[in-house]
ROMISE-936360 format. One record per residue (C-alpha): residue in three letters; x, y, z; chain; residue number from 0. Coordinates in pm, whole numbers, plus 50000, padded with zeros to 5 digits. Example, Ala and Ser with C-alpha at 12.3 -4.5 7.8 and 13.67 -1.06 7.14 Angstrom:
<nodes>
{residu=ALA px=51230 py=49550 pz=50780 chaine=A num=0}
{residu=SER px=51367 py=49894 pz=50714 chaine=A num=1}
</nodes>
This chain:
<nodes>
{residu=UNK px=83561 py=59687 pz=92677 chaine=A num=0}
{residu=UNK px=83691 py=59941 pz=92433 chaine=A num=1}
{residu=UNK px=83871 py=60105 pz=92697 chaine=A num=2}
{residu=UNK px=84041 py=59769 pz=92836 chaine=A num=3}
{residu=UNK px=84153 py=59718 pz=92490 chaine=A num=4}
{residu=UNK px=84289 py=60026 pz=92485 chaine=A num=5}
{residu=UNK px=84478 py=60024 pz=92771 chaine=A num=6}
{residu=UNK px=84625 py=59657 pz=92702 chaine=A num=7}
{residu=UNK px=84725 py=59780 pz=92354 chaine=A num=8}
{residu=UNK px=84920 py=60047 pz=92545 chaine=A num=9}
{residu=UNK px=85058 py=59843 pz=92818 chaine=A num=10}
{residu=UNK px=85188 py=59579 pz=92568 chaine=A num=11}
{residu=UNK px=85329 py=59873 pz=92325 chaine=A num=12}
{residu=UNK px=85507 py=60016 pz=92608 chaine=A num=13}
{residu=UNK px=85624 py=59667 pz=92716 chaine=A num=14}
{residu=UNK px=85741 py=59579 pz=92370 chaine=A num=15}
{residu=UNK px=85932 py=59882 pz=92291 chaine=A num=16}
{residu=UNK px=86085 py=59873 pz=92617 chaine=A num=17}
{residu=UNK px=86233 py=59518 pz=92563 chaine=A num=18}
{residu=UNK px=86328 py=59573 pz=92183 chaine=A num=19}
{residu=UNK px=86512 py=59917 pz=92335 chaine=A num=20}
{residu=UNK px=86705 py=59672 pz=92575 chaine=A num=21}
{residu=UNK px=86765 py=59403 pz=92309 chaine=A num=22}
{residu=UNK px=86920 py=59680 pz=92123 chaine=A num=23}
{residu=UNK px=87160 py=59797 pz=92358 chaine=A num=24}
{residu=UNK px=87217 py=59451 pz=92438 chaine=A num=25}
{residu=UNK px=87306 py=59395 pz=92124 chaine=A num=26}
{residu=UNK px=87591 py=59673 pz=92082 chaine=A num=27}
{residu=UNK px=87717 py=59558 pz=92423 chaine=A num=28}
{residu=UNK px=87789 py=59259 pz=92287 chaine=A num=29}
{residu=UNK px=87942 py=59357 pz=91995 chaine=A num=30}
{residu=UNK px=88163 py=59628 pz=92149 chaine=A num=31}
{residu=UNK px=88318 py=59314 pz=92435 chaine=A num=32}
{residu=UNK px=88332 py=59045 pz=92139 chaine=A num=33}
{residu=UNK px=88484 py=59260 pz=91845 chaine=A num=34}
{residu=UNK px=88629 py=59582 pz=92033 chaine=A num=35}
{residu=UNK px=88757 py=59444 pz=92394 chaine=A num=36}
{residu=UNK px=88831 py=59045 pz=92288 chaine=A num=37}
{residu=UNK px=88606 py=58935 pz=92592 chaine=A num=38}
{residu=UNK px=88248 py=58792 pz=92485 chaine=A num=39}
{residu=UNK px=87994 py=58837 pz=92750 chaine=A num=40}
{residu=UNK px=87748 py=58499 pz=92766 chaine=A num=41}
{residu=UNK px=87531 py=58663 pz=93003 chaine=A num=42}
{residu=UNK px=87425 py=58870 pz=92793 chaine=A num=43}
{residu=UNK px=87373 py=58649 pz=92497 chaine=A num=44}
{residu=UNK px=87149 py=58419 pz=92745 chaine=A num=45}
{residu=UNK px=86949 py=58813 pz=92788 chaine=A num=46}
{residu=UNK px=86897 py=58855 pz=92419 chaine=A num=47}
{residu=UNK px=86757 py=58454 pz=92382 chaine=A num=48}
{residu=UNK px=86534 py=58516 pz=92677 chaine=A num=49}
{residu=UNK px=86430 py=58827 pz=92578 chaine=A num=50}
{residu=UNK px=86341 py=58767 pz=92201 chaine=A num=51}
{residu=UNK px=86134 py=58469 pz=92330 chaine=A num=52}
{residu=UNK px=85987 py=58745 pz=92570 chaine=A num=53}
{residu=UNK px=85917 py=59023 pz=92287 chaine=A num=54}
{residu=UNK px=85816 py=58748 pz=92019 chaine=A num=55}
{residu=UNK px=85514 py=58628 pz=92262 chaine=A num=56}
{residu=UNK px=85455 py=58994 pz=92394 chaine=A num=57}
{residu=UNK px=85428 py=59080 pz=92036 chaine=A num=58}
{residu=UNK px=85233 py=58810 pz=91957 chaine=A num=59}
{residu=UNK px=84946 py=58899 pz=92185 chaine=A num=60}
{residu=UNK px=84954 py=59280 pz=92067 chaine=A num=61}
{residu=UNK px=84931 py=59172 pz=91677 chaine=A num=62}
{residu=UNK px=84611 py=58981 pz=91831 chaine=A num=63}
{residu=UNK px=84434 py=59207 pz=91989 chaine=A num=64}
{residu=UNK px=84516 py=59453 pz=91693 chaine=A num=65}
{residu=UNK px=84338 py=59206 pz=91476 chaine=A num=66}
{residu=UNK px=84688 py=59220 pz=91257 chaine=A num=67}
{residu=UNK px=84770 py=58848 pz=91241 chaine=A num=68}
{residu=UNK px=84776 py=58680 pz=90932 chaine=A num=69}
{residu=UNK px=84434 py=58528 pz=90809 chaine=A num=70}
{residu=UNK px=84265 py=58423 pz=90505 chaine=A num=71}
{residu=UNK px=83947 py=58611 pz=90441 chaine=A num=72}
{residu=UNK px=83825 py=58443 pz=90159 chaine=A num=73}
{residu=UNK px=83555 py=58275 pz=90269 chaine=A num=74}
{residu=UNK px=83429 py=58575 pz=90509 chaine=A num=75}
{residu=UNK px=83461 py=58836 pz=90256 chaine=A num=76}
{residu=UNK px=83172 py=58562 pz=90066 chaine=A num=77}
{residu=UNK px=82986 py=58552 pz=90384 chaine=A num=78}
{residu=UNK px=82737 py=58863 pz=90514 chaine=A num=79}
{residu=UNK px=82474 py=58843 pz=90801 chaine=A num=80}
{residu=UNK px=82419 py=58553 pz=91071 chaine=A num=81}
{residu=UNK px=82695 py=58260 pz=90845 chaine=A num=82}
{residu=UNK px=82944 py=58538 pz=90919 chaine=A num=83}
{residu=UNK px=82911 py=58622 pz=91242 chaine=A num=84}
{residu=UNK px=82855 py=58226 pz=91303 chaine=A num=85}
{residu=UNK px=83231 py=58201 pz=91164 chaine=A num=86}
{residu=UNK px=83339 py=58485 pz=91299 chaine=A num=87}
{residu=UNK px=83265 py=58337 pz=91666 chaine=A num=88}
{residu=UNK px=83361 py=57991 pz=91571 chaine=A num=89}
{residu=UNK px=83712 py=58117 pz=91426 chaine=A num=90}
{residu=UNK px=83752 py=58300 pz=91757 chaine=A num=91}
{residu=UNK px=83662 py=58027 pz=92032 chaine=A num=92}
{residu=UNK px=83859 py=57763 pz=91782 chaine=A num=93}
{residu=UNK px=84154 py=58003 pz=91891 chaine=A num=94}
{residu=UNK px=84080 py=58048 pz=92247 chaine=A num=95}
{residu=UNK px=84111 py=57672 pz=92274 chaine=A num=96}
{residu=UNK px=84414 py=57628 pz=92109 chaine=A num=97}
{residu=UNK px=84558 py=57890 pz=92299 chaine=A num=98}
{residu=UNK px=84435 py=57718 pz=92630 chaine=A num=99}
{residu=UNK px=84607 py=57414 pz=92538 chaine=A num=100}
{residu=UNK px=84906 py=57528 pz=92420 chaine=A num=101}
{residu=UNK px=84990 py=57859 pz=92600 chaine=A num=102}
{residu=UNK px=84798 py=57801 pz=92969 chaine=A num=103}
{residu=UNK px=84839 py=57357 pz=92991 chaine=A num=104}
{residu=UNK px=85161 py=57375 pz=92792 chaine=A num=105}
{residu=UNK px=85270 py=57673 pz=92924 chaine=A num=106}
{residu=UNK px=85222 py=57548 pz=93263 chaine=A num=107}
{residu=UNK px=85401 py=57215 pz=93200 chaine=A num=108}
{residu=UNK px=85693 py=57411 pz=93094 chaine=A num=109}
{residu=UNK px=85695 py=57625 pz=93440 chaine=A num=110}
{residu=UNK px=85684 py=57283 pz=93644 chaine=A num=111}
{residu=UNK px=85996 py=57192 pz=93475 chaine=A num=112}
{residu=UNK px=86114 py=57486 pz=93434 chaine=A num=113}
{residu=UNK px=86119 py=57485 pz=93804 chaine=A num=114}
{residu=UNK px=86389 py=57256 pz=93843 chaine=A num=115}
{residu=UNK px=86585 py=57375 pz=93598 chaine=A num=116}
{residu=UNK px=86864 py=57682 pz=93629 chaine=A num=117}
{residu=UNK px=86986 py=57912 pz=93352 chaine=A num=118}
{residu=UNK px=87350 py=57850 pz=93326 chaine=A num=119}
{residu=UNK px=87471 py=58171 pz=93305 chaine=A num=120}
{residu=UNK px=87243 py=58413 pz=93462 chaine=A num=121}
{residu=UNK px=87175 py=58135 pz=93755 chaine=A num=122}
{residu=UNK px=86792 py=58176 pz=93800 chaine=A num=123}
{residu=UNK px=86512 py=57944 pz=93753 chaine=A num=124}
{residu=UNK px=86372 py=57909 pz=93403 chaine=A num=125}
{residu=UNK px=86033 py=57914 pz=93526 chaine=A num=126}
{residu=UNK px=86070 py=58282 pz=93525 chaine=A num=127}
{residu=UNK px=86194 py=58268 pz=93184 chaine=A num=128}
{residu=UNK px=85856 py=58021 pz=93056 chaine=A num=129}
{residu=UNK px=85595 py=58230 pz=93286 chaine=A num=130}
{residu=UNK px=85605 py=58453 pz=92926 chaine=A num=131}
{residu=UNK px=85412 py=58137 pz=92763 chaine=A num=132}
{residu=UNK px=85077 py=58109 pz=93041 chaine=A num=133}
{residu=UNK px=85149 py=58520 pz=93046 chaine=A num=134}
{residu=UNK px=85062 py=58568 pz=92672 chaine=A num=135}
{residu=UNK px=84825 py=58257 pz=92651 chaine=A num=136}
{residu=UNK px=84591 py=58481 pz=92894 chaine=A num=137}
{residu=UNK px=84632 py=58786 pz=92717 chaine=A num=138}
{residu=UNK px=84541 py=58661 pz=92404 chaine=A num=139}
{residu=UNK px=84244 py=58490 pz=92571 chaine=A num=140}
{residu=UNK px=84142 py=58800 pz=92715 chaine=A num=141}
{residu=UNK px=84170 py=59004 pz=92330 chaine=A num=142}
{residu=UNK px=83916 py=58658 pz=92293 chaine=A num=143}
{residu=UNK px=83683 py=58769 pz=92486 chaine=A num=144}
{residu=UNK px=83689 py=59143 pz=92341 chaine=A num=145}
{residu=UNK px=83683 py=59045 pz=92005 chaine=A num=146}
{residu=UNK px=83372 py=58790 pz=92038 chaine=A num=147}
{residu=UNK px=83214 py=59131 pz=92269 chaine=A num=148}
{residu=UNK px=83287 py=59356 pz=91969 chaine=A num=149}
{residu=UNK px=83241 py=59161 pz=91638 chaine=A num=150}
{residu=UNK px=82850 py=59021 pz=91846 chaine=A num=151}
{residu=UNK px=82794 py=59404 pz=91927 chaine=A num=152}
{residu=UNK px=82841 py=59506 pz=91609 chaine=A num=153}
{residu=UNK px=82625 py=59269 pz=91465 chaine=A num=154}
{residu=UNK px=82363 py=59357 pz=91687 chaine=A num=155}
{residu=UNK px=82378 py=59736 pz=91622 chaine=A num=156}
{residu=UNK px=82409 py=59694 pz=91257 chaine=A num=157}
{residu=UNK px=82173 py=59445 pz=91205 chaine=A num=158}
{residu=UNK px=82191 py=59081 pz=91067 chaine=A num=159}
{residu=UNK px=82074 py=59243 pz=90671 chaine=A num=160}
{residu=UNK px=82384 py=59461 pz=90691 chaine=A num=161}
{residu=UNK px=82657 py=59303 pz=90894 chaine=A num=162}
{residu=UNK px=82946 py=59238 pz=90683 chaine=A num=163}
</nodes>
């Protein structure tokens, strides 16, 4: 598992960077037609939308995994032994089914009608541009499953006296 982890963190990192590097030069592309040549580009503002939504979700999954996202840890810092790893679990498959609802069936609903929908400018199908919500909806699931497998093994190797 760790070395799954691993290589998500890394494929997601690389991912990440790569789109914020493109967003970037997107970005002074822009600026140089708008300000510098008097001829705005809307593709490329229709790029930058898409791909924030892209990095933010991307992103999003990686802060996951990472165990980074925002929590409050005020009642598990009170809790030791089997009540915390009982929360600890709960708080994680309370997630995963949020994020099956949201990212995977909502996700999906967006594809269908994404499907019949065409991006103005850049005249493709949206669906490609919503297959980043059922995209991070299984990653996240997937940093699920690794973070139930590490927070149950580590309660396991350290005992329920001194897991805290």
């Amino acid at each position: 598992m760790v070395k799954v982890k691993r290589a998500l963190n890394q494929l997601l990192s690389i991912a990440v960077a790569v789109l914020l590097a493109f967003m970037t030069l997107l970005t002074i592309y822009q600026v140089i037609m708008r300000y510098f040549l008097k001829n705005p580009s809307t593709i490329s503002e229709d790029l930058l939308s898409y791909s924030f939504v892209w990095v933010s979700l991307l992103g999003t999954a990686l802060v996951f995994g990472q165990r980074g996202h925002m929590n409050m840890s005020f009642l598990p810092d009170k809790l030791k032994g089997t009540p915390k790893l009982t929360l600890e679990i709960l708080s994680e498959v309370l997630i995963m089914i949020i994020v099956a609802l949201v990212f995977l069936f909502g996700g999906s609903e967006f594809m269908e009608v994404g499907m019949m929908q065409l991006s103005p400018t850049l005249n493709i199908s949206m669906n490609w541009v919503y297959i980043i919500l059922p995209l991070s909806g299984i990653l996240i699931i997937i940093y699920n499953i690794i973070n139930l497998y590490e927070t149950i093994r580590k309660y396991s190797l350290e005992g329920k006296e001194n897991y805290q």
